[in-house]
C-alpha positions in Angstrom: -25.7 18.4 -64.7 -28.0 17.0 -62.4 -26.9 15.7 -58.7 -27.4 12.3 -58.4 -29.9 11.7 -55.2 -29.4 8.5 -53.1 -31.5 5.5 -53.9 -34.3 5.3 -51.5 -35.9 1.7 -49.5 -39.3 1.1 -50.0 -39.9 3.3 -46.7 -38.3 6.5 -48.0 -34.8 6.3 -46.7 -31.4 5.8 -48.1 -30.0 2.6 -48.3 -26.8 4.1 -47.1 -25.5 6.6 -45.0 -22.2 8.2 -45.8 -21.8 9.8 -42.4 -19.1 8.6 -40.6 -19.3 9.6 -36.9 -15.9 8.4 -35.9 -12.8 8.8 -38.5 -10.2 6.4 -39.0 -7.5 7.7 -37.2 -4.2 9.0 -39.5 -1.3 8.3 -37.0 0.5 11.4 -36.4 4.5 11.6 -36.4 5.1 15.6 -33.8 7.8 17.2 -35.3 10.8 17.5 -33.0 11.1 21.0 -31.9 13.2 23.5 -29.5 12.7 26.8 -28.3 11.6 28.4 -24.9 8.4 26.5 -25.0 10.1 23.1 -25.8 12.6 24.1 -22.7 10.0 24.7 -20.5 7.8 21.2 -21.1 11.2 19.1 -20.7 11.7 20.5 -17.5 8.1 20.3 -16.5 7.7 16.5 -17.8 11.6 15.4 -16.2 9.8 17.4 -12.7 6.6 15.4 -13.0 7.9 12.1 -13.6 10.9 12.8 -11.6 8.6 13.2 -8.7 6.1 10.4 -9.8 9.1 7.9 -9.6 11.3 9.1 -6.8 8.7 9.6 -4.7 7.6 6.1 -3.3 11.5 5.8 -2.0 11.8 8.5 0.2 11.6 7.6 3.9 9.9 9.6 6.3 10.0 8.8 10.1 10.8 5.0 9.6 8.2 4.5 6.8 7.7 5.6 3.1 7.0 9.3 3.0 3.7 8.4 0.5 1.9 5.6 1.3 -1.5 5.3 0.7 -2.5 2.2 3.1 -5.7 0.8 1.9 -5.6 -2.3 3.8 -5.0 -0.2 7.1 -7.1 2.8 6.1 -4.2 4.9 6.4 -2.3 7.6 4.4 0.6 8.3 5.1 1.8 11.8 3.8 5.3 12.9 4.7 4.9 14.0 8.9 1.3 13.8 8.9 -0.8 10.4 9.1 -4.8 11.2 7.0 -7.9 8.6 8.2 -11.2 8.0 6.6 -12.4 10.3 8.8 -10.2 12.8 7.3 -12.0 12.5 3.7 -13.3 16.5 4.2 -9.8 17.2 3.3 -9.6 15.3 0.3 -12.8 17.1 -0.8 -11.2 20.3 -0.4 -8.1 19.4 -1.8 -10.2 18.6 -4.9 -12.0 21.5 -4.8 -8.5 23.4 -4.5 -7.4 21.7 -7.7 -10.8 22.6 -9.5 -10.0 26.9 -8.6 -6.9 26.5 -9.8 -7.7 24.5 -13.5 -10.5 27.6 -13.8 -7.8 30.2 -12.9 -5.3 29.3 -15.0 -7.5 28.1 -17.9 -9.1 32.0 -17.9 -5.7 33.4 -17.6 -4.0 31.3 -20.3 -5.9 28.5 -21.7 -4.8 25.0 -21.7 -1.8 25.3 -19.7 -2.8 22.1 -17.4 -3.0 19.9 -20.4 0.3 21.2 -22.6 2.5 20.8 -19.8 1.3 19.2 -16.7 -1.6 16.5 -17.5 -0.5 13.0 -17.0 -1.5 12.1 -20.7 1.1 14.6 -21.7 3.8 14.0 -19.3 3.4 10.2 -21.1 3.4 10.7 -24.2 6.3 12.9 -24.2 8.6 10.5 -22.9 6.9 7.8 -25.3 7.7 10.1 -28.2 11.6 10.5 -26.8 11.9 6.8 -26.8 10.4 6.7 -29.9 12.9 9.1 -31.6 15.7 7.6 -30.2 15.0 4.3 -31.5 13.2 4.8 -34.8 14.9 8.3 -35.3 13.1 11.7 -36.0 10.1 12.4 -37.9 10.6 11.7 -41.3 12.9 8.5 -40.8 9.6 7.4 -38.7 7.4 8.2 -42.0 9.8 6.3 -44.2 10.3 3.2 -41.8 6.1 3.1 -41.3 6.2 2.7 -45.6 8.8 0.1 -46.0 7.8 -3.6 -46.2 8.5 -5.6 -43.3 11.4 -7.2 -43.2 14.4 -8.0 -40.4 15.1 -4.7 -39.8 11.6 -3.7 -39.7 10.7 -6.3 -37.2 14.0 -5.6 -35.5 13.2 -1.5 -34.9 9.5 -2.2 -34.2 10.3 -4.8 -31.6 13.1 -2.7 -30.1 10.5 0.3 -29.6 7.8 -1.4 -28.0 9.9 -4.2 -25.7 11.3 -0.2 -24.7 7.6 1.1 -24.0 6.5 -2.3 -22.6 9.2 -2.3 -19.8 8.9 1.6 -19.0 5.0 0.9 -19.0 5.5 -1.9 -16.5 7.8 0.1 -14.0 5.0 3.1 -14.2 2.0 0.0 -13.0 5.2 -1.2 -10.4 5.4 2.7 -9.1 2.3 3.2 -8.8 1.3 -0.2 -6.6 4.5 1.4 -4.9 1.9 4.3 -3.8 -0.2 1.6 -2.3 2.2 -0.9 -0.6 5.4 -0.7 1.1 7.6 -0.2 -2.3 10.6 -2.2 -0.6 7.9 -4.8 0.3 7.0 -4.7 -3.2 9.6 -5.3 -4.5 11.4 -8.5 -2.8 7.8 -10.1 -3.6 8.6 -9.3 -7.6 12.2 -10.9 -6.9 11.3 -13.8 -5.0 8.0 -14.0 -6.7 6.0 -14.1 -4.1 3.2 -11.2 -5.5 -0.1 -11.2 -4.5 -2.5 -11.9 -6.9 -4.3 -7.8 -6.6 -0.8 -6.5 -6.7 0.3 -7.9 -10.1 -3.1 -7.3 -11.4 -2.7 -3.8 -11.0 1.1 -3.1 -11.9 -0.2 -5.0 -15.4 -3.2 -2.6 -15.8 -1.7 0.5 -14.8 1.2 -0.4 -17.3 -1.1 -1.5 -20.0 -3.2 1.9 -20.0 0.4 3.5 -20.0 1.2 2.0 -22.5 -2.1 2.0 -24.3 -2.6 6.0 -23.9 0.6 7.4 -24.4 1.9 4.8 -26.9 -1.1 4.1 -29.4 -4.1 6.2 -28.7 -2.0 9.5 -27.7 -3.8 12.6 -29.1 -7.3 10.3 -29.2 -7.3 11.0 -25.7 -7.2 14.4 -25.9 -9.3 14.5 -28.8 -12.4 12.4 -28.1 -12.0 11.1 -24.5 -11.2 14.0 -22.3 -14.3 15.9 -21.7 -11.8 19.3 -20.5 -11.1 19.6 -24.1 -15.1 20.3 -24.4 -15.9 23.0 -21.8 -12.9 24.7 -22.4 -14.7 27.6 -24.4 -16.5 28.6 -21.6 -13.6 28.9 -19.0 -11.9 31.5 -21.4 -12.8 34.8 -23.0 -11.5 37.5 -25.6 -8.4 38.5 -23.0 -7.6 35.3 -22.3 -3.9 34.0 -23.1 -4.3 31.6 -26.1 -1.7 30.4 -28.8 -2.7 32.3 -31.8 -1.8 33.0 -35.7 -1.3 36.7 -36.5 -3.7 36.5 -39.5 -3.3 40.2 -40.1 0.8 39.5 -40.4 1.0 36.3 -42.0 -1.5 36.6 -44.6 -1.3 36.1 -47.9 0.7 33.3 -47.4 2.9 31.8 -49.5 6.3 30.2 -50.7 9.1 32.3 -51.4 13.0 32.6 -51.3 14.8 34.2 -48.3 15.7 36.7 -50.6 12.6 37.8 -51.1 10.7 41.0 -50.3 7.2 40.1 -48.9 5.8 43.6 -49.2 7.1 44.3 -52.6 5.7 40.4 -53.6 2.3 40.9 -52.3 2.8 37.8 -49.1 2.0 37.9 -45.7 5.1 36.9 -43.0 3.6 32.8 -43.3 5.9 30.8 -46.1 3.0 28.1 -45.9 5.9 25.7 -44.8 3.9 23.6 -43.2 6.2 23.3 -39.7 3.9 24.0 -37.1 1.0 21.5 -38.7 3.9 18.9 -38.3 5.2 20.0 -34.8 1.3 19.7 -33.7 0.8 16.7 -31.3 -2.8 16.5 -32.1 -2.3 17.4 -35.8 -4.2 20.5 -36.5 -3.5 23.8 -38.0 -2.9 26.7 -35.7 -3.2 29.1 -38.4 -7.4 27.8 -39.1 -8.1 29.4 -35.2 -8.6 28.4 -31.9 -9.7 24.5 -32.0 -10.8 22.2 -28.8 -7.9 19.8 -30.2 -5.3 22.5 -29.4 -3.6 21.1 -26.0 -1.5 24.6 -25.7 1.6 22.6 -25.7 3.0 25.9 -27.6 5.1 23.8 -30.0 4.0 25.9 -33.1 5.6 28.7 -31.6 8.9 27.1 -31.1 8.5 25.7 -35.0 7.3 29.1 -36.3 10.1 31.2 -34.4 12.5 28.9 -35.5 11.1 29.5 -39.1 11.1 33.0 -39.7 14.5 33.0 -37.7 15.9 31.7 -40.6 13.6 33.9 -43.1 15.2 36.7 -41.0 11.5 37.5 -40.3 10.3 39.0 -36.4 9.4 36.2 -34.3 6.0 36.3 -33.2 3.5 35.3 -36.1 1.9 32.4 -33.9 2.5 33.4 -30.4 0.6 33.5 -27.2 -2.0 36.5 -27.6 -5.6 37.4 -27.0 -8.3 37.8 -29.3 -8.6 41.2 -28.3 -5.0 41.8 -29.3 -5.4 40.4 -32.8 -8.6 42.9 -33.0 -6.3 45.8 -32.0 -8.2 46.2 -28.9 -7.3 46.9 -25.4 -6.8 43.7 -23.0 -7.9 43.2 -19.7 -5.3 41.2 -18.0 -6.4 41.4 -14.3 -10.6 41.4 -15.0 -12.9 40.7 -12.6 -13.1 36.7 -13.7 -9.6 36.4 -13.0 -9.9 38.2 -9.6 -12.5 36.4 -8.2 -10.8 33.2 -9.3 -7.3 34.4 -7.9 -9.3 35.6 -4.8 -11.2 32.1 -3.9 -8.1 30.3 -4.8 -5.9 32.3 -2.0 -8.5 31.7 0.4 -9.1 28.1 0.2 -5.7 27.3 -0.2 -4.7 29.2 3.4 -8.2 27.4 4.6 -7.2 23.7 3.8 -3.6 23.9 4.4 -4.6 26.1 7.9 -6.9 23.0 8.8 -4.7 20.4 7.8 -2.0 22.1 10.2 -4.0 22.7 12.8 -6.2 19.5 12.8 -6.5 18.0 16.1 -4.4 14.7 15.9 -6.3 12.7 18.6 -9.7 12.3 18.4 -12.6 10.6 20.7 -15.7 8.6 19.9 -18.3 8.1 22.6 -20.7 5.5 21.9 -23.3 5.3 24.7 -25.2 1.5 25.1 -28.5 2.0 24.0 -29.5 -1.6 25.8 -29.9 -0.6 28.7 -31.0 3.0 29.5 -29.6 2.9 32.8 -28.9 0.5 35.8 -28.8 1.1 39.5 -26.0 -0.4 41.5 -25.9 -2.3 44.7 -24.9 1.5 46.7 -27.7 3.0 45.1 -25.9 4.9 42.0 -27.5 5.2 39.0 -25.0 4.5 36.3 -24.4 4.7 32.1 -22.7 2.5 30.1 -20.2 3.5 27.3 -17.3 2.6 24.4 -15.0 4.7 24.1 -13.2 5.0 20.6 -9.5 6.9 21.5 -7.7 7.4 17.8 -4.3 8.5 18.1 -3.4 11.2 14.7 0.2 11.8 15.8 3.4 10.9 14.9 4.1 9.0 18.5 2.3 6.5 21.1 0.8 8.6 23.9 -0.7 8.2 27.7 -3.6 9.7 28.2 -6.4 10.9 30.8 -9.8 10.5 30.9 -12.4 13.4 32.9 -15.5 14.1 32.5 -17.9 17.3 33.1 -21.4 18.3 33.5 -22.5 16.3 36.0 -22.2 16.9 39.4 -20.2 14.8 41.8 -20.6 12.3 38.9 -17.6 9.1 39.0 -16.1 8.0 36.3 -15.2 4.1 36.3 -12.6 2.6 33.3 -11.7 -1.1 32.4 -8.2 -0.6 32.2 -5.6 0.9 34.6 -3.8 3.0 31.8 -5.0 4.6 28.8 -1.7 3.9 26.4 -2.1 4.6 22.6 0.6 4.2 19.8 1.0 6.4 17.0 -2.3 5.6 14.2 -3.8 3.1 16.8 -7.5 2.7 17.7 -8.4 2.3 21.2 -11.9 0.6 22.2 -12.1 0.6 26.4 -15.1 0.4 28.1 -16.1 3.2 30.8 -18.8 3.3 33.3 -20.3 6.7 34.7 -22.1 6.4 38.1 -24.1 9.4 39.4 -26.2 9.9 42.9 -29.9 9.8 41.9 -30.4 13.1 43.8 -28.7 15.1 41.7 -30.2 14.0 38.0 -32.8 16.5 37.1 -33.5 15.2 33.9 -34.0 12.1 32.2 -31.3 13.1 29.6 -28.4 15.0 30.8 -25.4 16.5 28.9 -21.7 15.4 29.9 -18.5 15.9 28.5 -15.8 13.5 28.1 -11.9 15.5 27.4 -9.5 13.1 26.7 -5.7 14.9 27.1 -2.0 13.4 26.4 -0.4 13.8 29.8 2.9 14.2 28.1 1.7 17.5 26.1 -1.6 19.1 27.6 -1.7 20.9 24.3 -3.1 17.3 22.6 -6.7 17.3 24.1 -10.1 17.1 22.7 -13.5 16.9 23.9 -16.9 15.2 22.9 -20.3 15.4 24.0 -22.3 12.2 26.0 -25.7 12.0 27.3 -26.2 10.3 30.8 -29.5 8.6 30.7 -31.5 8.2 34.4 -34.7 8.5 36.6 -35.7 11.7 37.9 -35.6 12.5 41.3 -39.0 12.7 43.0 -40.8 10.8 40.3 
């Protein structure tokens, strides 16, 4: 028989195209499952959004522990108070967070996203609620078939009022991040809230609710570009969740009573369980995938499977390629040493800095309108603002000196230099200098400004003093 070719336009080219680039999704209902894996992500996704929600309500010297102040341009962080002139740490900190995705992705795959990444954490308690409310997976199936009616509309409604609320505390948590949370919150009961806040607590919670209750595994699937450059972060001794082809193959049904070796079958009953405990919906047992989130929930299924088959556990576990090959792995390689290595060292380099960062700092900001002026004694004398930012945790007195210019007098606008605790300080100070003594037109000085109450707070920066020279 002859295969039937496409008509073609006048030009040559089919009139259709039976391509789709994008399928229509098939909504998947994740098999409930528990084991050591499922164990571990509970505790990991209670952790996360224990901390998430907890968080903004801790008090820390008289003020929210977090508190990212925008308006302000401060950030509050437990004891320590970060600028925008601190933004180097932030970069770090990134960079910090970028070591360790590469480390632990080369040491055991996709351990971020199965337990830790945000649209996981999500969508696990979105799939708890869901199960609770519209019971497990094959009630969900059989309620998705049934024509609408009361009931219908009844569970439906139930399940996604139940979403919509917990969607809108996440958007109210996380504006909590950005304003007072207490603040926040009388404004939401009195209903005094700003315009900017609302908007935000009802776009965080719509792309909660969005991603972890509708579009779930399309995230992880088509929208998260880590699930693309994955295969390049891991290699044959790599940690990855596996199918024991060699074991479970020839697969096929059979009767716990059964002998697999006398029957011809591998260890897999082709059940089916760990397609259906798969959030994204594939099949472990087809290979590594890019839609594998290494949430591990196959292993729990399978174990639990050949449990009751009386089987070893085992037949989808987490393995290395080299492993299944019946080769030797390499555990502690070189990738996973350099990657440990720069990972220790900028870890004890950021947190070192951040500790150690000096919590006053000092802007000198010469006035470039006049070069220089000569007084009514006959001093030559500079012009500057000065820029005092107090880091710490407390107000503090400082003083002023300067150095590098000889018998040089240093003349301020205010009797006392007094700065609270994340205040900025603008006083004006005048340096006068004999005429005699300036050898250049452009001469180095140094300002030091130092807390009288702790000598250890000081901190200098550099100033030019602009005059004639002597004899010219």
């Amino acid at each position: 028989m002859e295969d039937k070719k496409p008509a073609k336009s006048p030009k040559g080219k089919p009139d259709s195209l039976d391509t789709e680039l994008y399928s229509k999704r098939q909504k998947i209902y994740p098999r409930e499952v528990h084991g050591l894996f499922a164990r571990w992500r509970t505790f990991g996704v209670l952790t996360l959004l224990g901390i998430y929600y907890i968080m903004p309500w801790i008090e820390w010297g008289g003020r929210q522990a977090v508190l990212f102040d925008l308006p302000a341009r401060k950030f509050y962080i437990f004891g320590m108070v970060f600028w925008p002139q601190d933004l180097i740490y932030l970069t770090a900190l990134l960079a910090l967070a970028a070591f360790a995705l590469f480390f632990f992705t080369a040491l055991a795959g996709r351990l971020w996203c199965g337990y830790a990444c945000p649209q996981t954490v999500w969508t696990e308690a979105f799939l708890w609620m869901e199960r609770r409310i519209e019971g497990a997976r094959p009630q969900q199936m059989k309620l998705d078939k049934r024509p609408w009616d009361f009931t219908k509309y009844r569970i439906k409604a139930t399940k996604h009022f139940v979403w919509i609320a917990f969607s809108l505390y996440t958007g109210y948590t996380f504006v909590g991040y950005f304003m007072p949370i207490k603040e926040l919150t009388t404004d939401i009961i009195t209903l005094q809230i700003g315009g900017w806040a609302l908007f935000w607590v009802i776009f965080y919670g719509f792309a909660t609710y969005g991603n972890a209750g509708w579009l779930r595994e399309q995230v992880c699937i088509y929208m998260c570009p880590y699930a693309r450059f994955q295969s390049a972060m891991i290699d044959e001794d790599s940690l990855i969740i596996s199918y024991d082809e060699k074991r479970g193959e020839p697969r096929g049904a059979r009767k716990r009573s059964t002998d697999p070796k006398e029957s011809g079958l591998g260890s897999c009953i082709d059940c089916g369980i760990c397609v259906q405990a798969c959030p994204t919906g594939i099949d472990i047992r087809d290979g590594l995938q890019y839609q594998c989130i290494g949430c591990s929930a196959c292993i729990d299924a399978c174990d639990d499977v050949m449990d009751k088959m009386q089987y070893p556990r085992g037949l989808v576990k987490y393995t290395t390629l080299n492993r299944l090959e019946g080769k030797h792995t390499h555990i502690l390689r070189p990738r996973i040493l350099v990657y440990a290595l720069l990972l220790i060292a900028l870890t004890v380099s950021v947190f070192a800095a951040i500790i150690n960062r000096d919590p006053i700092a000092l802007d000198v900001i010469r006035d470039r309108n006049t070069l220089f002026r000569e007084t009514g004694m006959g001093m030559i004398q500079n012009v500057y603002t000065l820029k005092l930012l107090n880091m710490d945790q407390k107000p503090h007195v400082y003083s002023l000196s300067i150095e590098g210019m000889e018998n040089a007098e240093l003349k301020l606008d205010v009797d006392k230099i007094e700065v609270d605790s994340g205040e900025v300080l603008e006083i004006s100070a005048r340096v006068e200098v004999d005429p005699a003594v300036i050898k250049t037109r452009s001469s180095e000085m140094n300002f030091t400004l130092t807390a009288i109450d702790d000598p250890k707070l000081t901190v200098t920066e550099e100033g030019r003093f602009m005059g004639p020279v002597a004899g010219r």
